[in-house]
N, C-alpha and C positions, 0 to 999 in steps of 0.2 A: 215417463215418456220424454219431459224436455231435459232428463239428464243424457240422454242418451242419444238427444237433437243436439243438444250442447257437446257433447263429445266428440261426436261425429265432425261438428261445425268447428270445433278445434283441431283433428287429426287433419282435416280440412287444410285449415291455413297453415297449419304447420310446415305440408307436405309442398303447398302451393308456395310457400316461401323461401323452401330447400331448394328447390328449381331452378335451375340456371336460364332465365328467357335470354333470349338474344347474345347467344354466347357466338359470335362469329369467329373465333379461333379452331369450333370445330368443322368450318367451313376447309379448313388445310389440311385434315382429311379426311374427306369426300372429293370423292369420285366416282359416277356411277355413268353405265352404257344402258340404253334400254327399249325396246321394240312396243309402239302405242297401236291401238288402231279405235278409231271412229269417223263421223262427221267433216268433210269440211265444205266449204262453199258454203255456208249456213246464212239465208236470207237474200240468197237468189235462186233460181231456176234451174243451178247447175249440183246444187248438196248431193254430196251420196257418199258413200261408206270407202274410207280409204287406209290406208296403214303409215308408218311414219317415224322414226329411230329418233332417240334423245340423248344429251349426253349432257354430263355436268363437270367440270371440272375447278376446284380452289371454292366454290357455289359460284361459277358463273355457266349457265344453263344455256342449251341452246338446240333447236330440233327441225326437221324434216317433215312435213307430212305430204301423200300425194294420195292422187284420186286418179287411176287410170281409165281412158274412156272407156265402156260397160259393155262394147260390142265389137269392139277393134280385134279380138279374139274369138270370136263367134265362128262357127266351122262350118255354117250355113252359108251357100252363094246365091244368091239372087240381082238382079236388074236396077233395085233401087238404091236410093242415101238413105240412110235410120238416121234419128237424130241423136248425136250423143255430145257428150263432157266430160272434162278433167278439168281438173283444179290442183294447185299446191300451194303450200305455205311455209316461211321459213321465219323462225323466231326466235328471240332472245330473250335471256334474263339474267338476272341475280337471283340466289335463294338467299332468304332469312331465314338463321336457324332460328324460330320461335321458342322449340323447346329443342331436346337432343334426337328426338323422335320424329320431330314435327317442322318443315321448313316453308315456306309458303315464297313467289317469287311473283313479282310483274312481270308482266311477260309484252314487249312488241316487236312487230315485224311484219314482213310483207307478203301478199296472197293473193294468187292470181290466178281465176276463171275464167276457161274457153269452151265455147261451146261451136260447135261443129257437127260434120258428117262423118258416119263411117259410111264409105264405100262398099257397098257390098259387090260389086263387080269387081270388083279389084280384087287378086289373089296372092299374094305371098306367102314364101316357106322359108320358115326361119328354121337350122338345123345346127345339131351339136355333135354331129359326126354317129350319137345313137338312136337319137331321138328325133321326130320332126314336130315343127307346127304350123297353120297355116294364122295369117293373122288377115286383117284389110288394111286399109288408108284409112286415116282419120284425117279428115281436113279440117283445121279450125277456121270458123267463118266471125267469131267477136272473141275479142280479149278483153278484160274487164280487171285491172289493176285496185288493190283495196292497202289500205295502212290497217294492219293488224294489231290488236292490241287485249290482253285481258289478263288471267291470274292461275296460277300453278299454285295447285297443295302436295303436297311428298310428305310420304308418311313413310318411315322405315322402322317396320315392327322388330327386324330381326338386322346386324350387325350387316347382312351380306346380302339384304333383299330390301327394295323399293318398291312401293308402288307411287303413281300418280297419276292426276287429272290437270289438262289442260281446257281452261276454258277462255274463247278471246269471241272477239267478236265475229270472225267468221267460221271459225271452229272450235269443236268439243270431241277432246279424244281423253283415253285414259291407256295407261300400260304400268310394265313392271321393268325395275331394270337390277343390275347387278352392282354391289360397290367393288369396284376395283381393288379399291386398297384395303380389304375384308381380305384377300387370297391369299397374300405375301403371309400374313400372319398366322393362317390357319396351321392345324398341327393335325 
């Protein structure tokens, strides 16, 4: 048994030694686009579930999230204000390739929470010449400005696909994205 602990523990080091950590040359190419969705507003009164595009290029990162108010679409009309929110967040970073697989990045930037009314008297019809819809007013009644700030892991199992997690301190999303410079090359 400890030969085979001893083996293991040298295949081990072997392989961990082969490994190029922090090879940032393969940061020149990478390029990836990519669609998240989670969390933002996280640790006020305004959190709820939003979507939000990322993009990386040379490893420097950078992404979008928003949270559209929850009832500003509602197709119900009534007499009174609901209370609702939106929030957004815009961020940056650099990626560190750890390993070739594995990139990890700080991430800050800025986020900002309003909380307001949707009108429900209020009727609007937005149209696309086939389709219609009706929406309301959202009035924002407090804006509430934050410095954002937390950590991206990107993990790219396969040559042409990403995934990742953002997490900062007023949001936590995660998504997939595609490497750009994966396509040119395929056959």
């Amino acid at each position: 048994m400890k030969k085979i602990i001893t083996v293991i523990l040298f295949l081990a080091v072997v392989s961990i030694s082969k490994a190029q950590w922090f090879d940032f040359s393969t940061n020149n190419e990478h390029a990836t686009m990519g669609f998240a969705v989670g969390k933002n507003a996280l640790g006020t009164d305004y959190s709820n579930w939003g979507f939000g595009i990322g993009f990386s290029v040379f490893g420097f990162y950078g992404d979008f999230f928003r949270v559209t108010p929850e009832y500003e679409f509602d197709k119900h009309v009534h007499d009174y204000d609901m209370p609702d929110s939106s929030s957004w967040a815009l961020n940056i970073g650099y990626q560190i390739p750890v390993l070739p697989w594995l990139r990890i990045a700080p991430i800050i930037g800025y986020s900002q929470a309003n909380h307001g009314v949707t009108d429900f008297s209020s009727v609007n019809i937005e149209t696309d010449g086939e389709t219609s819809r009706i929406y309301h007013d959202y009035i924002v009644e407090e804006r509430n400005h934050y410095f954002n700030y937390g950590l991206g892991v990107f993990v790219q199992p396969f040559w042409k696909v990403e995934f990742y997690a953002i997490v900062t301190r007023r949001a936590i999303y995660g998504g997939i994205g595609l490497n750009l410079f994966a396509f040119p090359d395929a056959k």
